[in-house]
PAMARDO-863104 format. One record per residue: x, y, z of N, C-alpha, C, O in turn; residue in one letter; chain; residue number from 1. Coordinates in steps of 0.05 Angstrom, whole numbers. Layout:
N
[[X; Y; Z]; [X; Y; Z]; [X; Y; Z]; [X; Y; Z]; "A"; "A"; NUM] ...
***
This chain:
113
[[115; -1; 198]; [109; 15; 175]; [79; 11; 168]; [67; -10; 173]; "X"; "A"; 1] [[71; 29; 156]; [38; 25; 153]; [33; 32; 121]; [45; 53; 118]; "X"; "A"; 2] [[23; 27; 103]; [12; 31; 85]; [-16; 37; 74]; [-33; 19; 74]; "X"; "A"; 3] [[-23; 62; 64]; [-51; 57; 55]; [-49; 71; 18]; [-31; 82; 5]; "X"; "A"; 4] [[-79; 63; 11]; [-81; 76; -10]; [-108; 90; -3]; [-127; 79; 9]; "X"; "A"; 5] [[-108; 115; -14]; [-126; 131; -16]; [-133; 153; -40]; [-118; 170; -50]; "X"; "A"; 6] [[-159; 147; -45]; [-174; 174; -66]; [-177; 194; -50]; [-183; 194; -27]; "X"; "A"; 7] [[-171; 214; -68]; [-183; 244; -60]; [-202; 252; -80]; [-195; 248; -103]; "X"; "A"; 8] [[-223; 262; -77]; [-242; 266; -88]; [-249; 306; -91]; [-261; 320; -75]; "X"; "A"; 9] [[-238; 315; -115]; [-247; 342; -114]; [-272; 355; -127]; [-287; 348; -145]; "X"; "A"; 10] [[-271; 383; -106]; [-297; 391; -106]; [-296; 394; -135]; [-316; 380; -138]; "X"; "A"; 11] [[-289; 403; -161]; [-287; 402; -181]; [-261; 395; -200]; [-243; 386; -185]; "X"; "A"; 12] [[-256; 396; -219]; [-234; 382; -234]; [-210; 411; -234]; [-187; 409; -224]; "X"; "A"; 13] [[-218; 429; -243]; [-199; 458; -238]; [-182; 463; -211]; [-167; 483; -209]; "X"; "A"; 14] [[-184; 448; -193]; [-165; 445; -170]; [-153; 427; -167]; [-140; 424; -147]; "X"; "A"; 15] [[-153; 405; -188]; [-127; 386; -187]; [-106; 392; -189]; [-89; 376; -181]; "X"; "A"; 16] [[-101; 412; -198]; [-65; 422; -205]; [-59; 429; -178]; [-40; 419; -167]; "X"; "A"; 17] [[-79; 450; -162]; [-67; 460; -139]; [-63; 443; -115]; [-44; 446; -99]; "X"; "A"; 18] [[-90; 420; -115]; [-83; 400; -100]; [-65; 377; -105]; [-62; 361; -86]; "X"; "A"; 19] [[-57; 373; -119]; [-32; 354; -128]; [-11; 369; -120]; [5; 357; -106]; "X"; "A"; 20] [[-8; 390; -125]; [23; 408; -113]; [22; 404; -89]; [45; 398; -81]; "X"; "A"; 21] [[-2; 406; -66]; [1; 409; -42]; [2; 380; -30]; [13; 377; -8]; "X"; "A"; 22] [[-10; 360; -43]; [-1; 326; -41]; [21; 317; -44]; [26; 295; -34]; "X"; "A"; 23] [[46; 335; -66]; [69; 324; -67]; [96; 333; -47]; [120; 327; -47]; "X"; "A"; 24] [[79; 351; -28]; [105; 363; -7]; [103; 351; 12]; [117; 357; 32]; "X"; "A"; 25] [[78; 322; 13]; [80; 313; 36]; [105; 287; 28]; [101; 269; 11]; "X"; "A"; 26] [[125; 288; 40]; [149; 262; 34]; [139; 238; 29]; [145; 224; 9]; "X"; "A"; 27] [[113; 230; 60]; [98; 211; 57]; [79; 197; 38]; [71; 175; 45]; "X"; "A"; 28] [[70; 209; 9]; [60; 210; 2]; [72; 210; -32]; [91; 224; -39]; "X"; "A"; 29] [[56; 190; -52]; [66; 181; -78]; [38; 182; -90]; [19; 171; -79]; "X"; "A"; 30] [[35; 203; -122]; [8; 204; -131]; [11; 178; -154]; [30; 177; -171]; "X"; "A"; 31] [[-5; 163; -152]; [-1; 152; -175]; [-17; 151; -201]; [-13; 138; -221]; "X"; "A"; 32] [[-36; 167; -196]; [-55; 170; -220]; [-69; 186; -214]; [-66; 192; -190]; "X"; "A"; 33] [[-88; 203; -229]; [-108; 215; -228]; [-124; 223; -252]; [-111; 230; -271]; "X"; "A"; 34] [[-154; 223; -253]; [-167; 227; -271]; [-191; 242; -261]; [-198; 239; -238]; "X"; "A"; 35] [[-209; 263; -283]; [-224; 271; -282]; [-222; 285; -245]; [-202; 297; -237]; "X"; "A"; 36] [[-244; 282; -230]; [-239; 298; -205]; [-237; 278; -178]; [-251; 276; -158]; "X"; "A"; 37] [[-201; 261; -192]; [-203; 239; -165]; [-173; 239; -174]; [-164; 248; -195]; "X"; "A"; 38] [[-159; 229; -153]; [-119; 239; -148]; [-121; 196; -130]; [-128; 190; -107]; "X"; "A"; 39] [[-117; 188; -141]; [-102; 165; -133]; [-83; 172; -117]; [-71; 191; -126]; "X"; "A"; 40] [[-71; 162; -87]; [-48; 158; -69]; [-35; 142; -49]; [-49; 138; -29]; "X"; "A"; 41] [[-11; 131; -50]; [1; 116; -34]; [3; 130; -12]; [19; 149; -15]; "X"; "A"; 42] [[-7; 129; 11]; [20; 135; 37]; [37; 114; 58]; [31; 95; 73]; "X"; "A"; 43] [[51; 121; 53]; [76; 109; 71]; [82; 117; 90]; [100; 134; 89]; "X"; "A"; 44] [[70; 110; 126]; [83; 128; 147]; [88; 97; 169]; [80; 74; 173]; "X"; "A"; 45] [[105; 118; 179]; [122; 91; 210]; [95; 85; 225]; [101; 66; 240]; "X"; "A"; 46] [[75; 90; 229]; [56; 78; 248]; [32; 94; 240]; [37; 114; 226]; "X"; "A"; 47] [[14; 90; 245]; [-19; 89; 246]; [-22; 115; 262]; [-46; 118; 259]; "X"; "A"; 48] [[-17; 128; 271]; [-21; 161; 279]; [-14; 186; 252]; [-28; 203; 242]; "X"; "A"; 49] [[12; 180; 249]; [20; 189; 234]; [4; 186; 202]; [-1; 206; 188]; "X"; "A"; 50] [[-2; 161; 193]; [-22; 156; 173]; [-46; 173; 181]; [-50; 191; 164]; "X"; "A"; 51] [[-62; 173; 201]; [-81; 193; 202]; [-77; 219; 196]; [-88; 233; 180]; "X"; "A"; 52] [[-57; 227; 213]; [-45; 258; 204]; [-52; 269; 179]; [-69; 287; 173]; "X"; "A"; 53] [[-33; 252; 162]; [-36; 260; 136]; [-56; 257; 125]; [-58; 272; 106]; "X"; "A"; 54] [[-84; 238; 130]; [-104; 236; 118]; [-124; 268; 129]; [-142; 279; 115]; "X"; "A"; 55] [[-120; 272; 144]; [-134; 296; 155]; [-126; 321; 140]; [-140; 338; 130]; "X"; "A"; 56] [[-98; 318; 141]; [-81; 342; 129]; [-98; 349; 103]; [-113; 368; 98]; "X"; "A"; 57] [[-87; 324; 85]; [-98; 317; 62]; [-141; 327; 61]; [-155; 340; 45]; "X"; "A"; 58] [[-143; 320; 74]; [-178; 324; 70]; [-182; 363; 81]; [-203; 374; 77]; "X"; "A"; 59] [[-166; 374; 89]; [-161; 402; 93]; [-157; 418; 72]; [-164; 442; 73]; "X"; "A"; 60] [[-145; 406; 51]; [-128; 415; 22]; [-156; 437; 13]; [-175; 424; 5]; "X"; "A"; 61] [[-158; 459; 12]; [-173; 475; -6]; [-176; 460; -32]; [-155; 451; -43]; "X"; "A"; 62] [[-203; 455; -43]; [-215; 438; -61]; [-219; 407; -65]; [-226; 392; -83]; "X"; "A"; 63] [[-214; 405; -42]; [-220; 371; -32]; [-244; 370; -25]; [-250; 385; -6]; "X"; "A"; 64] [[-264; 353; -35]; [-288; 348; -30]; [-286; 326; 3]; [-292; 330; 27]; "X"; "A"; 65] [[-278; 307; -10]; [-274; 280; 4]; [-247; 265; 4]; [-236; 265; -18]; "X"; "A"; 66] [[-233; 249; 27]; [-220; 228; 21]; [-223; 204; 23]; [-231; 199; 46]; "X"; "A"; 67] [[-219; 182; 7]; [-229; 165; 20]; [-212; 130; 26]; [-218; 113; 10]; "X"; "A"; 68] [[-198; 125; 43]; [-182; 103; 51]; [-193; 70; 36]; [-210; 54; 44]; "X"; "A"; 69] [[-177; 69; 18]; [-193; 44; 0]; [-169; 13; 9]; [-173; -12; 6]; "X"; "A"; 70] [[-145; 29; 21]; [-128; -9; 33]; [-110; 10; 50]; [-104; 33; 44]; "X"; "A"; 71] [[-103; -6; 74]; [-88; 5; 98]; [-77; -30; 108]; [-91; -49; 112]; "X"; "A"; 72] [[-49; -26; 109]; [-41; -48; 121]; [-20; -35; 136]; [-8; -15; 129]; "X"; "A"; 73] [[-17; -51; 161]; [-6; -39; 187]; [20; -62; 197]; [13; -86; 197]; "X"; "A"; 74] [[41; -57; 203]; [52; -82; 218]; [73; -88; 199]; [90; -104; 207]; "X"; "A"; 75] [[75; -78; 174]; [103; -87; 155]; [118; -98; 162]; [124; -120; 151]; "X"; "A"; 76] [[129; -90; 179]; [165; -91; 201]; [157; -126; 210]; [164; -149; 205]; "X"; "A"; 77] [[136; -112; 226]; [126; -147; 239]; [130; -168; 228]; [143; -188; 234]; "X"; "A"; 78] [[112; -161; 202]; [116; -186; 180]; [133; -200; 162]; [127; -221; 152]; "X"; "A"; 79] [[160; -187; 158]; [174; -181; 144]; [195; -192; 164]; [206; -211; 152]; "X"; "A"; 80] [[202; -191; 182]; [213; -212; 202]; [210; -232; 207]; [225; -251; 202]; "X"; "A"; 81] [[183; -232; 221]; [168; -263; 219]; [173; -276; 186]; [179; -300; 187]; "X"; "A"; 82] [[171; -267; 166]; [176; -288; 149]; [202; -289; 144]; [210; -308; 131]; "X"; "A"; 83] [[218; -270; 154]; [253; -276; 153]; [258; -302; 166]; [271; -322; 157]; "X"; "A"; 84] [[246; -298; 191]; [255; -317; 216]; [237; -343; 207]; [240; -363; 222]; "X"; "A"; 85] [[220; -345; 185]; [198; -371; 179]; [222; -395; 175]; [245; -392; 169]; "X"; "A"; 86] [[207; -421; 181]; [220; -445; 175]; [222; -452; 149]; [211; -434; 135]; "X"; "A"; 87] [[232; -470; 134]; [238; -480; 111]; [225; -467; 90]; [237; -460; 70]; "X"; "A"; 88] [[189; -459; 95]; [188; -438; 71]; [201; -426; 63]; [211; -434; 43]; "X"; "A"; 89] [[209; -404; 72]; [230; -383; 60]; [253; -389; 48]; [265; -371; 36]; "X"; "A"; 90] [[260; -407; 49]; [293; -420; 49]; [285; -434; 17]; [300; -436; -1]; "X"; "A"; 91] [[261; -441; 17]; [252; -455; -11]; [250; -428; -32]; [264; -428; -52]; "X"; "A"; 92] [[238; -410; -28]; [231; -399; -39]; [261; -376; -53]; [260; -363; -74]; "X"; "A"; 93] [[291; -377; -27]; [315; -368; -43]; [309; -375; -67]; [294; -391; -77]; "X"; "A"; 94] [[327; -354; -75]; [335; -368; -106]; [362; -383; -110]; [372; -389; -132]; "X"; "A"; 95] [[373; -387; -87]; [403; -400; -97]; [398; -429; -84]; [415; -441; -72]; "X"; "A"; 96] [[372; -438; -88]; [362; -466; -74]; [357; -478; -105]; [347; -465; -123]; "X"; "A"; 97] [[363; -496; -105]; [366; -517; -136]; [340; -534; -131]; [336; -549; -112]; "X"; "A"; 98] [[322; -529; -152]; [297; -537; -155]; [301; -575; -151]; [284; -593; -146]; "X"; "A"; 99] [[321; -576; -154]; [312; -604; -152]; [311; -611; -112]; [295; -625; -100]; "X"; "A"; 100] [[322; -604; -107]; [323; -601; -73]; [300; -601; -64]; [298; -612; -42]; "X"; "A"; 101] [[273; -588; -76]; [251; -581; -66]; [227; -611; -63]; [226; -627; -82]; "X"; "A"; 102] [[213; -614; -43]; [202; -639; -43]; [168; -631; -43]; [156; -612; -33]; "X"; "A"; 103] [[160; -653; -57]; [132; -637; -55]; [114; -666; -39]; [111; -689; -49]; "X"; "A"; 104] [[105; -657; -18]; [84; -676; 3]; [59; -680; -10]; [46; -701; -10]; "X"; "A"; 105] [[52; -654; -25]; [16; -658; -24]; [8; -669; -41]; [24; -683; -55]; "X"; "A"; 106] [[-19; -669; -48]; [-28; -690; -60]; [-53; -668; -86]; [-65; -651; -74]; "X"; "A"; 107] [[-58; -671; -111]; [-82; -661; -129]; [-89; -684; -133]; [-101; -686; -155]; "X"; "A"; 108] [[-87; -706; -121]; [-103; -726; -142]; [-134; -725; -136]; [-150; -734; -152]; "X"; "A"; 109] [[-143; -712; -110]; [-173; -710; -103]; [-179; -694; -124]; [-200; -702; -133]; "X"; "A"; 110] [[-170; -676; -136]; [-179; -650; -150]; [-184; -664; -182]; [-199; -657; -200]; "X"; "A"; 111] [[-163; -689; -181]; [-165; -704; -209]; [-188; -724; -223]; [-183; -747; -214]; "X"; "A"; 112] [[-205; -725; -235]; [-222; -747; -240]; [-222; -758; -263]; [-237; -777; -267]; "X"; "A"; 113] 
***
């Protein structure tokens, strides 16, 4: 799964209505704000082709000046396993693990004076 966030930037403020309608038919896609002549957006797509797609699509929109990709993270699935499958971290961090169970190694006393 891939994630980004992206501004759209319009050529003027009077085409935000029309471009927001045409941003909300994409499934992939969640507005979460907009002001003056800029549309805040999540997209959500299964892989990094498909994220482009839509960013192209998106920069096509009659009254779109610019878009512009401000966080893109790639690999969800990956990660989200790997920390399933992680050692004792994760297992600490349950919640049906009784705080007293938890042991702590490290040390702040350098940080202390």
């Amino acid at each position: 799964m891939t994630i980004s966030s992206i501004v759209i930037n319009l050529k003027k403020e009077n085409f935000k209505d029309e471009v927001i309608k045409k941003v909300k038919t994409f499934k992939e896609c969640e507005i979460v704000t907009s002001q003056d002549n800029k549309i805040v957006v999540i997209v959500s797509t299964k892989n990094t082709d498909e994220q482009i797609s839509i960013f192209k699509q998106i920069q096509n929109i009659n009254g779109v000046d610019d878009v512009a990709m401000i966080y893109s993270y790639d690999e969800l699935d990956k990660d989200i396993k790997n920390l399933k499958n992680a050692p004792s971290v994760s297992k600490i961090l349950d919640d049906d693990v009784d705080t007293k169970d938890v042991v702590y190694k490290g040390s702040i006393h350098y940080k202390v004076k």
